[in-house]
PDB file of N, CA, C and O in Angstrom:
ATOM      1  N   UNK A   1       0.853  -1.175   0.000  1.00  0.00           N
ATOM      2  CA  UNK A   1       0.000   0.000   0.000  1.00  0.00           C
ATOM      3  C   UNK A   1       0.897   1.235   0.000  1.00  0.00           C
ATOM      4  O   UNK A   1       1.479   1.523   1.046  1.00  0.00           O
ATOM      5  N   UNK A   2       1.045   1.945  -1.028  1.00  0.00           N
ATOM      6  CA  UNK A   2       1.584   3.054  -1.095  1.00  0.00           C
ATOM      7  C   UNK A   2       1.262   4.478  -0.048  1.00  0.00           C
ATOM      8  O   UNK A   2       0.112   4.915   0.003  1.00  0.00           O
ATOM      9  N   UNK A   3       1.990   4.901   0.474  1.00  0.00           N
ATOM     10  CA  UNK A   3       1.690   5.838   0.693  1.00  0.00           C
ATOM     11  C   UNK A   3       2.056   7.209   0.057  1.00  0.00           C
ATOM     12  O   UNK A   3       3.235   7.523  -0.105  1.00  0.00           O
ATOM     13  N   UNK A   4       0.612   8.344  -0.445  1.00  0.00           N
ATOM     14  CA  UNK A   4       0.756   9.110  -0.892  1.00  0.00           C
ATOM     15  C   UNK A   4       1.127  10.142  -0.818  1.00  0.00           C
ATOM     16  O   UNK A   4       1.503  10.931  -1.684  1.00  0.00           O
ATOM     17  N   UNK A   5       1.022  10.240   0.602  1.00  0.00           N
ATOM     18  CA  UNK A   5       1.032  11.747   0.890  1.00  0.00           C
ATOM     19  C   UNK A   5       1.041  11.620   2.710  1.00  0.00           C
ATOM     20  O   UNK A   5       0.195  10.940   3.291  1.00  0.00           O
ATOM     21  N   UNK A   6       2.188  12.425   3.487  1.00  0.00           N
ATOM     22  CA  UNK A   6       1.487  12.210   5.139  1.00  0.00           C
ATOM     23  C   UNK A   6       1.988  14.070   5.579  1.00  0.00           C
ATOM     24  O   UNK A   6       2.734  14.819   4.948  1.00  0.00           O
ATOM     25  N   UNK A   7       1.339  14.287   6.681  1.00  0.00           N
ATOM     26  CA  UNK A   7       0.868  15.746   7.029  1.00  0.00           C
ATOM     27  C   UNK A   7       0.480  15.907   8.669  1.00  0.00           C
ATOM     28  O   UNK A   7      -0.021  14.997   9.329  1.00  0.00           O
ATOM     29  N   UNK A   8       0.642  16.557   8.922  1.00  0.00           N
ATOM     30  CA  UNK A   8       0.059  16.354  10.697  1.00  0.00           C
ATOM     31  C   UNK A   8      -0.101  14.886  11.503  1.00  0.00           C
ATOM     32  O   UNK A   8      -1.040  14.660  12.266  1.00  0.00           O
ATOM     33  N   UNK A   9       0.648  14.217  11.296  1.00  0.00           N
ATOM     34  CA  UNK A   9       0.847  13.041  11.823  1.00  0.00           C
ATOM     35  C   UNK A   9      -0.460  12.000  10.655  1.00  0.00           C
ATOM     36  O   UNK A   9      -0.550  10.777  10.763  1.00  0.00           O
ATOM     37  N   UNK A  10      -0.945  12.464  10.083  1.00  0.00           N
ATOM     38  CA  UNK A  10      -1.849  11.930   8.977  1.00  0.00           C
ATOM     39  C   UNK A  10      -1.481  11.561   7.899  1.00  0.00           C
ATOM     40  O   UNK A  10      -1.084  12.358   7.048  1.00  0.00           O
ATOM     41  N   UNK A  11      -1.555   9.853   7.653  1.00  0.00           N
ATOM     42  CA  UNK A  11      -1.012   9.043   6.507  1.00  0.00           C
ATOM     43  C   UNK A  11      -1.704   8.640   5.769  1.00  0.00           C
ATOM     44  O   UNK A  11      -2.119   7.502   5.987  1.00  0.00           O
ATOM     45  N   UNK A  12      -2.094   9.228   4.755  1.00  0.00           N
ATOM     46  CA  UNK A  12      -2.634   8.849   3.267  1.00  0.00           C
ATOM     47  C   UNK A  12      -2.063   7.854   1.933  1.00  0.00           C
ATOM     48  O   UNK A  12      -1.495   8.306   0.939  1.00  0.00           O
ATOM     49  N   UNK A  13      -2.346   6.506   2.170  1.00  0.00           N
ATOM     50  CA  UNK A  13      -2.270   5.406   1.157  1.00  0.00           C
ATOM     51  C   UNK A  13      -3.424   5.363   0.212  1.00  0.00           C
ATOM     52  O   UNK A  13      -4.519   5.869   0.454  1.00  0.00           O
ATOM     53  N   UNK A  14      -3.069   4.647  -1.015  1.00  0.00           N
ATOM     54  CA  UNK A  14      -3.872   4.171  -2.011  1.00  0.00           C
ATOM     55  C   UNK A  14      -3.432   2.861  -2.266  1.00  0.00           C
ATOM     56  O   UNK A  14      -2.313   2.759  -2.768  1.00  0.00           O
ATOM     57  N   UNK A  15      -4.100   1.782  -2.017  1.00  0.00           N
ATOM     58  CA  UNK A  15      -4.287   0.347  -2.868  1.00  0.00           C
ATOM     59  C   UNK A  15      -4.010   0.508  -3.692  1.00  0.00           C
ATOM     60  O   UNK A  15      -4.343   1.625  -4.087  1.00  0.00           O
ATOM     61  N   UNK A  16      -3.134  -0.414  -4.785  1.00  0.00           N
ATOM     62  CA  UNK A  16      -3.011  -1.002  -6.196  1.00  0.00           C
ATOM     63  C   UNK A  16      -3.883  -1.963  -6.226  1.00  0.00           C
ATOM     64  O   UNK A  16      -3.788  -2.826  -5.353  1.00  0.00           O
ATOM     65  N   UNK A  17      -5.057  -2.073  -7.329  1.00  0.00           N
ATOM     66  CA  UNK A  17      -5.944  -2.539  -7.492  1.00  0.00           C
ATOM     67  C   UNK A  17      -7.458  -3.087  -6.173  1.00  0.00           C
ATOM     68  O   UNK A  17      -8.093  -4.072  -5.794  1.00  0.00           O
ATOM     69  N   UNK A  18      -7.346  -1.876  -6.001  1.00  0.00           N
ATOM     70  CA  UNK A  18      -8.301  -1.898  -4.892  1.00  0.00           C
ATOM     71  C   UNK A  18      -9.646  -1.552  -4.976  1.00  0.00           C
ATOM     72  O   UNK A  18      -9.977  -0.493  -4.443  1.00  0.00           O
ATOM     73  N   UNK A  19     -10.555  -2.280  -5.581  1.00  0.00           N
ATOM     74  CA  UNK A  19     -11.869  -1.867  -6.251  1.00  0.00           C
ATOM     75  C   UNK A  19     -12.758  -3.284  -6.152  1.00  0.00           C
ATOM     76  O   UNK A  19     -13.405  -3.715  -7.106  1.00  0.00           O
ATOM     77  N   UNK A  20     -12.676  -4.022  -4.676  1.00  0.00           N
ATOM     78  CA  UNK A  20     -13.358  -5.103  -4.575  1.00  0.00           C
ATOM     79  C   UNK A  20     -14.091  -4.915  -3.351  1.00  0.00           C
ATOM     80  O   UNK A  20     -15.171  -5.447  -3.090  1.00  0.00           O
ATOM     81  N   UNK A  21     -13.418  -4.100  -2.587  1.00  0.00           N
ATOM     82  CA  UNK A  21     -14.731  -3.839  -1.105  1.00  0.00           C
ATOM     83  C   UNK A  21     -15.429  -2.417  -1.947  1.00  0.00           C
ATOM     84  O   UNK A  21     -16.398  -2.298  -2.698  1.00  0.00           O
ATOM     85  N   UNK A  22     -14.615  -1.645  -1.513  1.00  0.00           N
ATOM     86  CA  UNK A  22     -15.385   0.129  -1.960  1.00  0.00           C
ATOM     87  C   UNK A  22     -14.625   0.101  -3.672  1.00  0.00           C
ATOM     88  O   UNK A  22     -13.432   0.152  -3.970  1.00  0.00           O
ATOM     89  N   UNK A  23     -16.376  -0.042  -4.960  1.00  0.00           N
ATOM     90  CA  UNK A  23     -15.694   0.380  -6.067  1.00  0.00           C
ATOM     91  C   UNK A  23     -15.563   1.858  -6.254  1.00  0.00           C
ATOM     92  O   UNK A  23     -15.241   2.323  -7.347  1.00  0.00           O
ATOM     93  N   UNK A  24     -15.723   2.353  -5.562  1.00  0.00           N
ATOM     94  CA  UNK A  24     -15.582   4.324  -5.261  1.00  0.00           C
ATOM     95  C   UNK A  24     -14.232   4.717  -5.419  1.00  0.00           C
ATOM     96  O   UNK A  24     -13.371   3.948  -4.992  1.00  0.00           O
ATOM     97  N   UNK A  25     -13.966   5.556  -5.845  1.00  0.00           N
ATOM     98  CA  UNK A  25     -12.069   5.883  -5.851  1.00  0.00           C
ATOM     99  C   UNK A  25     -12.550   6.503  -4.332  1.00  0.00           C
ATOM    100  O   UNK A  25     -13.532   7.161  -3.990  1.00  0.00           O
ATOM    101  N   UNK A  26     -11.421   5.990  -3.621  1.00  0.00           N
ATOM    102  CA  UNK A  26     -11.234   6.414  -1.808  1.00  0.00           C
ATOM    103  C   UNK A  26      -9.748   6.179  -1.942  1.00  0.00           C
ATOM    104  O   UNK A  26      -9.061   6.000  -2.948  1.00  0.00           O
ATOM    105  N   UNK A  27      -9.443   6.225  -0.698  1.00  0.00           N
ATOM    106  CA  UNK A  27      -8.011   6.569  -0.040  1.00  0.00           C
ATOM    107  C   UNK A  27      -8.106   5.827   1.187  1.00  0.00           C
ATOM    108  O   UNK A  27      -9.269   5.708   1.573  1.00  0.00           O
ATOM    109  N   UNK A  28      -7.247   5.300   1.907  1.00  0.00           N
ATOM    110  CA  UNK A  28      -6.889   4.913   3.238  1.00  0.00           C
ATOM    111  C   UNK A  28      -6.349   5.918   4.185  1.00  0.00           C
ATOM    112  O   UNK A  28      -5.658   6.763   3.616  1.00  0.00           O
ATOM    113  N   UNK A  29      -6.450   6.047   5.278  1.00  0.00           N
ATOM    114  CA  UNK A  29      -5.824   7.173   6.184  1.00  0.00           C
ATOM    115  C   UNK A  29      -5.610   6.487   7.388  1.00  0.00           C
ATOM    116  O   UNK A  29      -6.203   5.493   7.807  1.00  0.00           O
ATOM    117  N   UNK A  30      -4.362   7.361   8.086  1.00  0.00           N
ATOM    118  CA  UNK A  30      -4.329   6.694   8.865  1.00  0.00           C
ATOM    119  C   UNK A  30      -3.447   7.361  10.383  1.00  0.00           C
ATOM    120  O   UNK A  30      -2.254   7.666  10.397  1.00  0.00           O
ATOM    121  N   UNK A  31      -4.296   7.455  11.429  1.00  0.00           N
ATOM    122  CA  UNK A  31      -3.987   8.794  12.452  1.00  0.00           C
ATOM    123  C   UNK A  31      -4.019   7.986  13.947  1.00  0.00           C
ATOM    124  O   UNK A  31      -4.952   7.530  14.608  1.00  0.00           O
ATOM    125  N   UNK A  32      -2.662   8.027  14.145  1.00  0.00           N
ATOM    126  CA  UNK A  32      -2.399   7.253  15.717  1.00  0.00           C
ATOM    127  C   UNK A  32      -3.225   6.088  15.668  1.00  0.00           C
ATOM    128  O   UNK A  32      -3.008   5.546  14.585  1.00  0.00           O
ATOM    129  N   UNK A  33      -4.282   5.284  16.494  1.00  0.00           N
ATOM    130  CA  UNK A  33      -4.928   4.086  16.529  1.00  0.00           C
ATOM    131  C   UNK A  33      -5.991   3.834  15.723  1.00  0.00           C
ATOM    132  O   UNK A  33      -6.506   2.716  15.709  1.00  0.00           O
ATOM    133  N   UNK A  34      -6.469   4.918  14.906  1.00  0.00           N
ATOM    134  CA  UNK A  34      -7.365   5.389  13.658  1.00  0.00           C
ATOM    135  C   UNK A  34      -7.283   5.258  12.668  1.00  0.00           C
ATOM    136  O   UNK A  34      -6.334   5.676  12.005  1.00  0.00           O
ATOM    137  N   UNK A  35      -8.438   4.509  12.136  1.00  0.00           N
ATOM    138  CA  UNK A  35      -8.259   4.036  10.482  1.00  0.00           C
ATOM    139  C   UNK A  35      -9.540   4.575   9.989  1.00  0.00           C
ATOM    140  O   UNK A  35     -10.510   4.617  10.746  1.00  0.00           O
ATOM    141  N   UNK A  36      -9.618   5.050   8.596  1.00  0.00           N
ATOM    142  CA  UNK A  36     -10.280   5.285   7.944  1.00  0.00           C
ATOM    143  C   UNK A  36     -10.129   4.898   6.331  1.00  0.00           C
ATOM    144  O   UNK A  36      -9.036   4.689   5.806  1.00  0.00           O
ATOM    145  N   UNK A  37     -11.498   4.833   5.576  1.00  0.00           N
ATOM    146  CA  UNK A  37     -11.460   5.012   4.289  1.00  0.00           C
ATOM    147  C   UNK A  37     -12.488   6.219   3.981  1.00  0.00           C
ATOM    148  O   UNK A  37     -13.590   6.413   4.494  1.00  0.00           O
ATOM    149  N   UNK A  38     -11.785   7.010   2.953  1.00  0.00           N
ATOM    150  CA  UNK A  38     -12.381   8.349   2.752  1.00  0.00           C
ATOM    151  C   UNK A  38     -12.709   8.040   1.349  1.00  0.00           C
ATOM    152  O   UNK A  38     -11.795   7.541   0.692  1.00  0.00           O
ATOM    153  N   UNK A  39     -14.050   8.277   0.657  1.00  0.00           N
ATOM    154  CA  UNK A  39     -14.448   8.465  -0.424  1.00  0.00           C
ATOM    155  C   UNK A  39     -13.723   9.878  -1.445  1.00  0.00           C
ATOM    156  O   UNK A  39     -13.510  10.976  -0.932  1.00  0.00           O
ATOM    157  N   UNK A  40     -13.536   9.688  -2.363  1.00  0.00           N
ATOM    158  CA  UNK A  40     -12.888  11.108  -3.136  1.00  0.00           C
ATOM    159  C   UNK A  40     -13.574  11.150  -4.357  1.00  0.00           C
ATOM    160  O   UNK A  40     -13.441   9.985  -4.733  1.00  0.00           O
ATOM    161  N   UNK A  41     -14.268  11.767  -5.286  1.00  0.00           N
ATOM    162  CA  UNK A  41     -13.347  13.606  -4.462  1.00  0.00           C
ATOM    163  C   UNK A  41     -14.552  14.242  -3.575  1.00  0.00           C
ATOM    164  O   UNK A  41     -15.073  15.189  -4.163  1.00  0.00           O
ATOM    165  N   UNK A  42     -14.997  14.021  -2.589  1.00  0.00           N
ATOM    166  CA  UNK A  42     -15.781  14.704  -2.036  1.00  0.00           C
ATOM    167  C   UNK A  42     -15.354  14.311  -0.465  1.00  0.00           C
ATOM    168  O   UNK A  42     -16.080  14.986   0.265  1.00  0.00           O
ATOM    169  N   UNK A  43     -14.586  13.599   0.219  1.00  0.00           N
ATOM    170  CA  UNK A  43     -14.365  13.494   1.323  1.00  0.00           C
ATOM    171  C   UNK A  43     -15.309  12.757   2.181  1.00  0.00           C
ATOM    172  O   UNK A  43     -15.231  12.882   3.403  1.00  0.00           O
ATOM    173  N   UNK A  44     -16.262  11.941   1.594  1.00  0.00           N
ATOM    174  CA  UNK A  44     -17.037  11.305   2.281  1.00  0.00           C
ATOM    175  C   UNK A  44     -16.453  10.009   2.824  1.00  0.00           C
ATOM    176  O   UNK A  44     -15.805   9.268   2.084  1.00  0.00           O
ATOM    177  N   UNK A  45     -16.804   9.545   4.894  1.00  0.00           N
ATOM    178  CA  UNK A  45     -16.072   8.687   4.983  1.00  0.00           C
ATOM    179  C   UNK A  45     -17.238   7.557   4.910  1.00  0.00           C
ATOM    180  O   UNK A  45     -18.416   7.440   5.246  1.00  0.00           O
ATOM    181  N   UNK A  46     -16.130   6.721   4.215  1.00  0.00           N
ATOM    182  CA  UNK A  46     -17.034   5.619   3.954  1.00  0.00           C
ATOM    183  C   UNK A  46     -16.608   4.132   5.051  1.00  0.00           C
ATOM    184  O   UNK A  46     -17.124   3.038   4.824  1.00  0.00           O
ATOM    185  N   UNK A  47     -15.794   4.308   5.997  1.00  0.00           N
ATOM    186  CA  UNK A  47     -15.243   2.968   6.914  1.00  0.00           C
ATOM    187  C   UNK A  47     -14.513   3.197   7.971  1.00  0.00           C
ATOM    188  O   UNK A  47     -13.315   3.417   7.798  1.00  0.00           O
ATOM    189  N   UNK A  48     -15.029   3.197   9.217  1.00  0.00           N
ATOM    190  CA  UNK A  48     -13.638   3.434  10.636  1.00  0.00           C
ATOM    191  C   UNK A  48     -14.573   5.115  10.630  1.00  0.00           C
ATOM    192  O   UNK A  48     -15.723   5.388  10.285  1.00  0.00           O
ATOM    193  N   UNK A  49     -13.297   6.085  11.252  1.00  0.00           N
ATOM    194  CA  UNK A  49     -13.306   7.008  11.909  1.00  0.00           C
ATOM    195  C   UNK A  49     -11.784   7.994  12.071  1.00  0.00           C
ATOM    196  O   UNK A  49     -10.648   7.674  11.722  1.00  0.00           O
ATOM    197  N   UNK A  50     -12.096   8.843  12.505  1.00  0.00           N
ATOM    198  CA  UNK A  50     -10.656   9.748  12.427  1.00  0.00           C
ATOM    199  C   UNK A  50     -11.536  10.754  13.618  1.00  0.00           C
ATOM    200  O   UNK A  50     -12.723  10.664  13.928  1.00  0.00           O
ATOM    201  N   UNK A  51     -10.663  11.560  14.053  1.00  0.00           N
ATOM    202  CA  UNK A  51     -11.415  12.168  15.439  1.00  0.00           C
ATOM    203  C   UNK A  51     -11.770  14.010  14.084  1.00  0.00           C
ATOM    204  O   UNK A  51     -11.404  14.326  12.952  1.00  0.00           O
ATOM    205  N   UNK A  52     -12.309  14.409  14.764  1.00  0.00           N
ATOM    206  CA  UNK A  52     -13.218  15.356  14.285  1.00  0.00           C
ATOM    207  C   UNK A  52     -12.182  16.745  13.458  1.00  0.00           C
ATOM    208  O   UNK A  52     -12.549  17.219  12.383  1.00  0.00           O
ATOM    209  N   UNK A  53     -10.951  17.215  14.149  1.00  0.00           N
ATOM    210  CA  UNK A  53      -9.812  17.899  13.761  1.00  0.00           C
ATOM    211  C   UNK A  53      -9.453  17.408  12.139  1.00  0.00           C
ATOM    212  O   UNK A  53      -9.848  17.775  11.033  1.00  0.00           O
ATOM    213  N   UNK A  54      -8.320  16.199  12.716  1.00  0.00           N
ATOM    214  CA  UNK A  54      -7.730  15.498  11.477  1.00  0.00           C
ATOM    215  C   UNK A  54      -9.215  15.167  10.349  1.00  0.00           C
ATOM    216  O   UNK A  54      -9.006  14.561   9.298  1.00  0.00           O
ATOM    217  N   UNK A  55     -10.255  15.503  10.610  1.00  0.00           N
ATOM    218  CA  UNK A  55     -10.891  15.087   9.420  1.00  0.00           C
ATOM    219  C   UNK A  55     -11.640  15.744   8.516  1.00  0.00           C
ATOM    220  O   UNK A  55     -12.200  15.462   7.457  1.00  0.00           O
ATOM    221  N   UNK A  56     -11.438  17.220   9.583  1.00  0.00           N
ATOM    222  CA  UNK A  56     -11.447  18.505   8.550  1.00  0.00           C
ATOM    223  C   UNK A  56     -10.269  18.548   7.669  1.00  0.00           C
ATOM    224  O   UNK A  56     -10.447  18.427   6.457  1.00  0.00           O
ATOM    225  N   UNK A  57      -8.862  18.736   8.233  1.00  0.00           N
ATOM    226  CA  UNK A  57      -7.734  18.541   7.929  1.00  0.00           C
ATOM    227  C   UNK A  57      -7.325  17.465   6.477  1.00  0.00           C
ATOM    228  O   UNK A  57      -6.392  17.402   5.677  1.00  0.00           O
ATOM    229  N   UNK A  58      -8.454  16.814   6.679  1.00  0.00           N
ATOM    230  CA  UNK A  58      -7.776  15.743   5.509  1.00  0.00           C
ATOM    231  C   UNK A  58      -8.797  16.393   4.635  1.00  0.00           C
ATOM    232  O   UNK A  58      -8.233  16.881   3.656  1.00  0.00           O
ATOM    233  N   UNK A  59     -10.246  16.606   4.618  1.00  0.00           N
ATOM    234  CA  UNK A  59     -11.287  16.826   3.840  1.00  0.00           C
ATOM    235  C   UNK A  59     -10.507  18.767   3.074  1.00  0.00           C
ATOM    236  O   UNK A  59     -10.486  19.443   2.045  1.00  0.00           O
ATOM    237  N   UNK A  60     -10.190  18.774   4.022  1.00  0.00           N
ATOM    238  CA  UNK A  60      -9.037  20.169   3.159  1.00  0.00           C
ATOM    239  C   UNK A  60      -8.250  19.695   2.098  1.00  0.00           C
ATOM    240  O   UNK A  60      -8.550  20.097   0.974  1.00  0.00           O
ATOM    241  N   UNK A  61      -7.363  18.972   2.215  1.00  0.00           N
ATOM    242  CA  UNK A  61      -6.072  18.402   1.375  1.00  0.00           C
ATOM    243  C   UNK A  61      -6.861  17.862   0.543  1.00  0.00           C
ATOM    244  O   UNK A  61      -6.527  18.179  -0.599  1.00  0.00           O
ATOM    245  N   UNK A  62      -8.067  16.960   0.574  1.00  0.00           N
ATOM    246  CA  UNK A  62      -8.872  16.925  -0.518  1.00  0.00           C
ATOM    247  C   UNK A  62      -9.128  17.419  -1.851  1.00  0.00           C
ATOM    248  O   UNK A  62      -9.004  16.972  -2.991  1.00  0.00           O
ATOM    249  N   UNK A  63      -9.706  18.977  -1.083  1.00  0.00           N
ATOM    250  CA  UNK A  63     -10.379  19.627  -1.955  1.00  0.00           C
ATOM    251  C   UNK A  63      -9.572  19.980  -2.583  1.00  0.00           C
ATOM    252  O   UNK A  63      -9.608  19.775  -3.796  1.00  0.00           O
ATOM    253  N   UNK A  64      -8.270  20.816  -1.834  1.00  0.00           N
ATOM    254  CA  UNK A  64      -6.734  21.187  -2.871  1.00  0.00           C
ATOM    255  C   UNK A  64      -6.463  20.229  -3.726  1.00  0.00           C
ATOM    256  O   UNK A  64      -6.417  20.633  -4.888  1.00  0.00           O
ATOM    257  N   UNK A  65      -6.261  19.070  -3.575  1.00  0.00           N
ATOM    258  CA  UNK A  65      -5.917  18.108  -4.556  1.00  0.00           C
ATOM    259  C   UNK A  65      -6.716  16.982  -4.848  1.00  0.00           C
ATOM    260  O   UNK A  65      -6.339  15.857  -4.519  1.00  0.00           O
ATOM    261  N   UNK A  66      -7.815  17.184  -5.452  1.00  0.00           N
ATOM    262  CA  UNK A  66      -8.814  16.465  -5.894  1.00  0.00           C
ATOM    263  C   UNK A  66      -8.510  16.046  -7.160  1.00  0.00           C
ATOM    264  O   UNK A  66      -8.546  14.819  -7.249  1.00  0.00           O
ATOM    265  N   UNK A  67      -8.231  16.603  -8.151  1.00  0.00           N
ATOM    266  CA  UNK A  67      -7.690  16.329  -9.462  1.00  0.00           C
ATOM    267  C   UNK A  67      -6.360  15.386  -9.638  1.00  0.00           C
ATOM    268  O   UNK A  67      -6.259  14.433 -10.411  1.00  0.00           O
ATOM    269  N   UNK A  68      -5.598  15.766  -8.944  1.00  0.00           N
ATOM    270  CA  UNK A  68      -4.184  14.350  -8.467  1.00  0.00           C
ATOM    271  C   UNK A  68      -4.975  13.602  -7.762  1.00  0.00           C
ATOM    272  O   UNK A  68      -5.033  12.713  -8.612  1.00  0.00           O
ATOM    273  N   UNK A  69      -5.633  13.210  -6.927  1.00  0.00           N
ATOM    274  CA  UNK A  69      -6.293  12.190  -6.284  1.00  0.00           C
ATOM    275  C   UNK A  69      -6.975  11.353  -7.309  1.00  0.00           C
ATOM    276  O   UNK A  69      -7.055  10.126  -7.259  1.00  0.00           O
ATOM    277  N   UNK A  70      -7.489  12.164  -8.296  1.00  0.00           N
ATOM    278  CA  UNK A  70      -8.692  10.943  -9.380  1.00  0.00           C
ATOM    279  C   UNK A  70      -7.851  10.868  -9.746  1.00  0.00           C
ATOM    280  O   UNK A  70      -7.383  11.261  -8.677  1.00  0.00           O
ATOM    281  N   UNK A  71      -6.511  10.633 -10.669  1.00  0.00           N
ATOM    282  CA  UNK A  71      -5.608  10.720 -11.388  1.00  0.00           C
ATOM    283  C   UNK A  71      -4.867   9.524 -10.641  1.00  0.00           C
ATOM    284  O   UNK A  71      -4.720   8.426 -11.176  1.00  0.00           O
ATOM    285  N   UNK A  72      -4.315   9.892  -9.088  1.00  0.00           N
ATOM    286  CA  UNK A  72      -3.777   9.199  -8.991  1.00  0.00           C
ATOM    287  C   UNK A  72      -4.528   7.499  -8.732  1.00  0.00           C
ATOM    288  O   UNK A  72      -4.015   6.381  -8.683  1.00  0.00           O
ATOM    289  N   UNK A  73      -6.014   8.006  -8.604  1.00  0.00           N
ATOM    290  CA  UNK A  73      -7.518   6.580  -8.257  1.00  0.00           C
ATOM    291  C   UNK A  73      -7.133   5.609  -9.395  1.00  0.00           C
ATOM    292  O   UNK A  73      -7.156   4.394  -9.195  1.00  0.00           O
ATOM    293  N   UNK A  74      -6.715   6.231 -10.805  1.00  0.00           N
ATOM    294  CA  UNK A  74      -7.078   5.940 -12.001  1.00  0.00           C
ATOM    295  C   UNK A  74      -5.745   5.035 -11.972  1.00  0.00           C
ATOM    296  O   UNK A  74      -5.774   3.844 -12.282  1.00  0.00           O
ATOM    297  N   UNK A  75      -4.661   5.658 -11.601  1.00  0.00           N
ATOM    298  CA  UNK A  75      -3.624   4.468 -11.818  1.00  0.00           C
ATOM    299  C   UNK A  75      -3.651   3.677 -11.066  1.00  0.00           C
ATOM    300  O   UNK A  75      -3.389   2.697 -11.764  1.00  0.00           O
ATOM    301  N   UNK A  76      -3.802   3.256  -9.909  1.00  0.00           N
ATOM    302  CA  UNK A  76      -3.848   2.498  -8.654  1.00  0.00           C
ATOM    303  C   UNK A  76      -4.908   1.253  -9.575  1.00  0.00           C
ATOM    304  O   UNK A  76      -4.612   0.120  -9.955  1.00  0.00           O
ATOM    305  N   UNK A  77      -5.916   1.860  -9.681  1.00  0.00           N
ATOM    306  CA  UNK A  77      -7.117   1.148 -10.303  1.00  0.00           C
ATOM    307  C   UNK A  77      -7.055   0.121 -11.703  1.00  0.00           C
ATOM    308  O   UNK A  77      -7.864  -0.689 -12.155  1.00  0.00           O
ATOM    309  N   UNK A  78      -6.007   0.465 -12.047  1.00  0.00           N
ATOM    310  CA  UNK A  78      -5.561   0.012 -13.547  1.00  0.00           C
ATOM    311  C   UNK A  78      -3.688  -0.961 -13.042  1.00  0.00           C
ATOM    312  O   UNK A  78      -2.924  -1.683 -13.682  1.00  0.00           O
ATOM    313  N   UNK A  79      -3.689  -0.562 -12.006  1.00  0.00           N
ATOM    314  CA  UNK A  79      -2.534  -1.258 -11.287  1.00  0.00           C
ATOM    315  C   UNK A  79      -1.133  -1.080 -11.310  1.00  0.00           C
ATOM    316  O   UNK A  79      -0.107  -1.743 -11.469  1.00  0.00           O
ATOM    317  N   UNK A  80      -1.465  -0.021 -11.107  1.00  0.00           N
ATOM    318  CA  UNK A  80      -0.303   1.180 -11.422  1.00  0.00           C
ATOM    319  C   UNK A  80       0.079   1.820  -9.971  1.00  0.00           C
ATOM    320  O   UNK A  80      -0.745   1.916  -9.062  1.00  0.00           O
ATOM    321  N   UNK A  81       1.508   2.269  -9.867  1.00  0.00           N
ATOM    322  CA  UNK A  81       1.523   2.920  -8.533  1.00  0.00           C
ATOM    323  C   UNK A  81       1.362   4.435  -9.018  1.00  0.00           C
ATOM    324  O   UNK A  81       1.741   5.135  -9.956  1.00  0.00           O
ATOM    325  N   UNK A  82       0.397   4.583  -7.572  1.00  0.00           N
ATOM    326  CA  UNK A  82       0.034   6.387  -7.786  1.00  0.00           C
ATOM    327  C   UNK A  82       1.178   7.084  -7.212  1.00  0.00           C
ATOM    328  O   UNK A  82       2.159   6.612  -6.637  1.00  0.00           O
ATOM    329  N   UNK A  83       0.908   8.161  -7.444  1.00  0.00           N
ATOM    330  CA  UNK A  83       1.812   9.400  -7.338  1.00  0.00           C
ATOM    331  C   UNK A  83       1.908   9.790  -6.176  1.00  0.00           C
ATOM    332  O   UNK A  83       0.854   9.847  -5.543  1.00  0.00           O
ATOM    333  N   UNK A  84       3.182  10.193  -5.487  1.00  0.00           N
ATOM    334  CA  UNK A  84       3.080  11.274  -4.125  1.00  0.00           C
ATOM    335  C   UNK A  84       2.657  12.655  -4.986  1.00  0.00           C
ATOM    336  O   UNK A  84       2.885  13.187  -6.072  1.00  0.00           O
ATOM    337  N   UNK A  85       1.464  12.985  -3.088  1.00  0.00           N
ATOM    338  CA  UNK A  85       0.941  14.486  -3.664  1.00  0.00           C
ATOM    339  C   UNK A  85       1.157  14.873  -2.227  1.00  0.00           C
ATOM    340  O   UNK A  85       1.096  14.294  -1.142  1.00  0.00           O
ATOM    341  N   UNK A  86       1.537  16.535  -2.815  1.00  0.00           N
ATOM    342  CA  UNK A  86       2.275  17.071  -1.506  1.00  0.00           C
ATOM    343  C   UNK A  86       1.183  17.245  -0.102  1.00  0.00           C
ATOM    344  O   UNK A  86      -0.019  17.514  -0.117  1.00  0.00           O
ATOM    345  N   UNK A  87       1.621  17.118   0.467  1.00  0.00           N
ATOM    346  CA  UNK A  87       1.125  17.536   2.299  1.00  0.00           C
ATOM    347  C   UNK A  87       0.293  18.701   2.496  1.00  0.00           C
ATOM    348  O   UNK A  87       0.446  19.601   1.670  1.00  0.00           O
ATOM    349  N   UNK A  88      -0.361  18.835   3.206  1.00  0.00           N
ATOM    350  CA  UNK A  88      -1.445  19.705   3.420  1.00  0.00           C
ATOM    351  C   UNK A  88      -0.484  20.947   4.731  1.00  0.00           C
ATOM    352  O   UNK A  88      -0.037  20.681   5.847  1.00  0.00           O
ATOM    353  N   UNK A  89      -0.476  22.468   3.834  1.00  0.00           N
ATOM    354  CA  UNK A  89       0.926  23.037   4.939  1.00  0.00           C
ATOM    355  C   UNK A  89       0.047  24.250   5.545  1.00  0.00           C
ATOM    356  O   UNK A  89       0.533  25.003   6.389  1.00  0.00           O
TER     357      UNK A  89
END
């Protein structure tokens, strides 16, 4: 599991070929004992939890990079490694 991108102690992976639980392009995250899967591009969580801060915080870095996120959905999805995208500053 790649990781794409990490920021305030917040670690953002994408699966290579990961479209058998959630076929949604999402992301993995991942904050001290906290796991989540975040739907993109809209930040919806779709699995687990993240405490209320970090999940504005990530739903930010989102919106900035929503366009590298489908981009990077699209290679992951096709089985490709995605891209690092920069940190939320």
């Amino acid at each position: 599991m790649p990781t794409i991108s990490m920021f305030y102690g917040i670690l953002v992976a994408m699966y290579v070929l990961d479209t058998d639980k959630h076929h949604l392009p999402h992301i993995h995250v991942r904050y001290n004992d906290f796991k989540a899967v975040i739907q993109i591009p809209d930040g919806y969580l779709l699995e687990g939890e993240l405490p209320p801060r970090q999940m504005k915080l990530l739903q930010a870095w989102i919106e900035i990079h929503r366009d590298e996120l489908m981009a990077d959905w699209y290679l992951a999805s096709t089985g490709q490694t995605p891209f690092k995208i920069d940190p939320l500053r």
